[in-house]
C-alpha positions as CSV (number, residue, x, y, z in Angstrom):
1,X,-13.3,-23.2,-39.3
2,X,-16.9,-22.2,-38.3
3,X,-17.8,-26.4,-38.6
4,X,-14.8,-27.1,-36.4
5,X,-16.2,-24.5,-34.0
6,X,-19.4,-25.9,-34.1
7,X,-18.3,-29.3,-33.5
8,X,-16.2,-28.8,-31.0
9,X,-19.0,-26.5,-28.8
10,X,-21.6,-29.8,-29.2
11,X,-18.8,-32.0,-28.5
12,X,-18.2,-29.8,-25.3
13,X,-22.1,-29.2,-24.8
14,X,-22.0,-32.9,-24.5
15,X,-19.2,-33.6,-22.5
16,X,-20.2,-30.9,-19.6
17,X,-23.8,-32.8,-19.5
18,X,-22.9,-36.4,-18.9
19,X,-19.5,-35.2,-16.2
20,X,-20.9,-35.2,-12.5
21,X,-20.6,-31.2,-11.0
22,X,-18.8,-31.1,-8.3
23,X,-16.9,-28.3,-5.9
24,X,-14.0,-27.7,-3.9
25,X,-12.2,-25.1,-1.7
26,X,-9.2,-24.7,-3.0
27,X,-5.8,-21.8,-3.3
28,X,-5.6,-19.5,-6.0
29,X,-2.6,-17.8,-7.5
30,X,-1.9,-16.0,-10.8
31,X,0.8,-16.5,-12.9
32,X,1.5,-13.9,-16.0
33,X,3.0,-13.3,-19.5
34,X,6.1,-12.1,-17.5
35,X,6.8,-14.7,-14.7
36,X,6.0,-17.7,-17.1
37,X,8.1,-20.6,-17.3
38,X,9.5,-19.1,-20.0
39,X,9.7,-15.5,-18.8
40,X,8.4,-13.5,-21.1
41,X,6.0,-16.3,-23.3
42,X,2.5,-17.9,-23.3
43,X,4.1,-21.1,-23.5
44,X,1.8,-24.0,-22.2
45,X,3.1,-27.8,-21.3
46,X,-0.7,-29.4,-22.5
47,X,-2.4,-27.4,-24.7
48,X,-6.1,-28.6,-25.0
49,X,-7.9,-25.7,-26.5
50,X,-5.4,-23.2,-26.8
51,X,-1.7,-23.4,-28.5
52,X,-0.9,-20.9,-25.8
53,X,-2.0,-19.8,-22.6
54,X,-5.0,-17.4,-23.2
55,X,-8.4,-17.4,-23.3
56,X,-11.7,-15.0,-21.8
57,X,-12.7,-16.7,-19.4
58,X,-15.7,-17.6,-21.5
59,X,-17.5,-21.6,-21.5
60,X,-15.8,-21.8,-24.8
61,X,-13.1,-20.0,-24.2
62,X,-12.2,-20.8,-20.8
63,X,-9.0,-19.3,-19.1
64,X,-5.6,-21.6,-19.2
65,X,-5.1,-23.0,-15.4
66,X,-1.9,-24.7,-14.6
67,X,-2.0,-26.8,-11.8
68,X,0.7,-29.1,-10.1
69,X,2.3,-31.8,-10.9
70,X,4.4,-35.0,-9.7
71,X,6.9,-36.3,-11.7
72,X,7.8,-39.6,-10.7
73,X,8.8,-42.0,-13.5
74,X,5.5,-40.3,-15.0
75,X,4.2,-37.0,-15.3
76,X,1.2,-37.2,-13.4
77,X,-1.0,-33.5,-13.3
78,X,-3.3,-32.8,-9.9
79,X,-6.2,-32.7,-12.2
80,X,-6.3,-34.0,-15.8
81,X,-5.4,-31.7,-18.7
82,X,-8.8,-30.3,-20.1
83,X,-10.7,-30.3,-16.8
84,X,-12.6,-27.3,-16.6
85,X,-13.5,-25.1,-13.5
86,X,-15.6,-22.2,-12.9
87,X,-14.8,-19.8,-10.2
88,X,-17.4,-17.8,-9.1
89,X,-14.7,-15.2,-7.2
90,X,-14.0,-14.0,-10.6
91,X,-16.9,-14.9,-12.7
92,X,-14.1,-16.9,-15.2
93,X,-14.3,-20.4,-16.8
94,X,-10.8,-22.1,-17.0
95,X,-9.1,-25.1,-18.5
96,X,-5.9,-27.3,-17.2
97,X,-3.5,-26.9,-19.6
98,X,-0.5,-26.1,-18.0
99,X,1.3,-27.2,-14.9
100,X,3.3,-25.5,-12.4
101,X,5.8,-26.2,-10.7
102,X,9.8,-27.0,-12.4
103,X,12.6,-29.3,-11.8
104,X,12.6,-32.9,-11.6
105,X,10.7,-32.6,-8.0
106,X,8.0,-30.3,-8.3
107,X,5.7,-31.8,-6.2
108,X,8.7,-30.8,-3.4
109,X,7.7,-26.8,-4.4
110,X,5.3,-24.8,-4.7
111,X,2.0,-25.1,-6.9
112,X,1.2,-29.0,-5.5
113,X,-0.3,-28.2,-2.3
114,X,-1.4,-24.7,-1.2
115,X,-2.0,-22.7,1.9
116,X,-3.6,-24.8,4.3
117,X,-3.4,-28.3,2.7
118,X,-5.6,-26.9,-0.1
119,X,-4.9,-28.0,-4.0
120,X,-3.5,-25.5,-5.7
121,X,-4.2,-23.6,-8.9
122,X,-2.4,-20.9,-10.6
123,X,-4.5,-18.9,-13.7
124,X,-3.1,-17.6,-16.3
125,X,-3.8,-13.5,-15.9
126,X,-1.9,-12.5,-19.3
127,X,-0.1,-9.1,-18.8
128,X,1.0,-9.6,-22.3
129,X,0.0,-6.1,-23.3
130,X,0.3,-4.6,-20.2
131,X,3.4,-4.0,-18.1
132,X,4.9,-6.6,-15.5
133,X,3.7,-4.7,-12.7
134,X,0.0,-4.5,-13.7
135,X,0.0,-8.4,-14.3
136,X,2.0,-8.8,-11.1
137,X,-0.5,-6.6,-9.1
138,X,-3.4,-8.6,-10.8
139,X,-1.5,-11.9,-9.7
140,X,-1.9,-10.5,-6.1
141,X,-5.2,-9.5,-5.9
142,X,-7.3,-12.5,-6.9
143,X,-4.8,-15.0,-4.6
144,X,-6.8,-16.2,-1.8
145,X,-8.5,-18.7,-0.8
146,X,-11.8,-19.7,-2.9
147,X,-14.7,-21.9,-4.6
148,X,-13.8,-24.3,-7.8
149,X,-17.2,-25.8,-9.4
150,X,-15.5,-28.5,-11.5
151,X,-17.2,-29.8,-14.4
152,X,-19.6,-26.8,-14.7
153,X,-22.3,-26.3,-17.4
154,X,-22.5,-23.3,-19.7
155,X,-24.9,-21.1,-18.2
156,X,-22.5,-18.9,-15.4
157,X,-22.0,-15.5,-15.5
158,X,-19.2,-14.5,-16.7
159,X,-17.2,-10.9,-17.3
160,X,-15.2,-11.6,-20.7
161,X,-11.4,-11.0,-21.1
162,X,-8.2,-12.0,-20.1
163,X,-7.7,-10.9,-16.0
164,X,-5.3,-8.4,-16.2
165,X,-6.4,-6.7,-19.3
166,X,-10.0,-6.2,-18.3
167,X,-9.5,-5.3,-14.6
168,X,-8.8,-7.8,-12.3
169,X,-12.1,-8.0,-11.2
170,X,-13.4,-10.0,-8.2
171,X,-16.3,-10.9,-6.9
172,X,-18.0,-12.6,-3.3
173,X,-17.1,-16.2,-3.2
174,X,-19.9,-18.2,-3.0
């Protein structure tokens, strides 16, 4: 396991150093435990680093981030399964591997485009041990709109844990 882990942090290391850094404004929601698509599951459409939604928001454990989707003969993602993001508005790391958005038109709901023509994102807050109204308050609080450094190194500051269980904290945007 600790050779896997190794491997896979190089592997990451390596990836993160030759992918060009880039940044966006974009919408961010929260989506928990409770008001997945299963209610009540961490269930994740493409797992990349995680079997379920989860993570600390760590480099190596970065956050799960779904993000929409349009379904139109394929299933094609806004941004590819596995891209990570920082966001400085709550010190997290986070990964695509889910999407959001159901039916067979989902780029006709919510999740594809956000408030103000802005891409939308929707993180993965947990809530799993907490109550539905704790995750749903959590949810709330961290949707605005905000900075997305895409393709970030491992050296940002970061406050470690899943959202709802360690807080909810925010911080200035950048």
């Amino acid at each position: 396991m600790l050779k896997s882990l190794v491997l896979f942090a190089i592997l990451a290391l390596a990836s993160a150093a030759s992918a060009q850094v880039t940044s966006f404004r974009g919408y961010l929601t929260g989506y928990s435990y409770w008001d997945n698509t299963p209610p009540g599951s961490a269930a994740i459409s493409n797992p990349q680093i995680h079997e379920f939604a989860g993570g600390v928001g760590t480099y190596f454990d970065p956050i799960t981030i779904a993000v929409g989707h349009v379904i139109d003969g394929a299933d094609v993602l806004d941004f590819p399964a596995g891209t990570r993001f920082y966001l400085p508005h709550l010190r997290k790391y986070a990964i695509v591997e889910d999407t959001c958005g159901d039916g067979d038109s989902p780029q006709d709901g919510p999740c594809h485009i956000g408030k103000d023509g802005l891409p939308w994102l929707d993180i993965y807050v947990d809530g799993a041990t907490s109550d539905a109204a704790r995750a749903d308050a959590c949810s709330e609080k961290i949707t605005t709109i905000q900075t997305f450094v895409v393709n970030p190194g491992p050296n940002h500051s970061v406050v470690v844990g899943a959202l709802t269980e360690s807080g909810c904290y925010t911080f200035p945007d950048l």
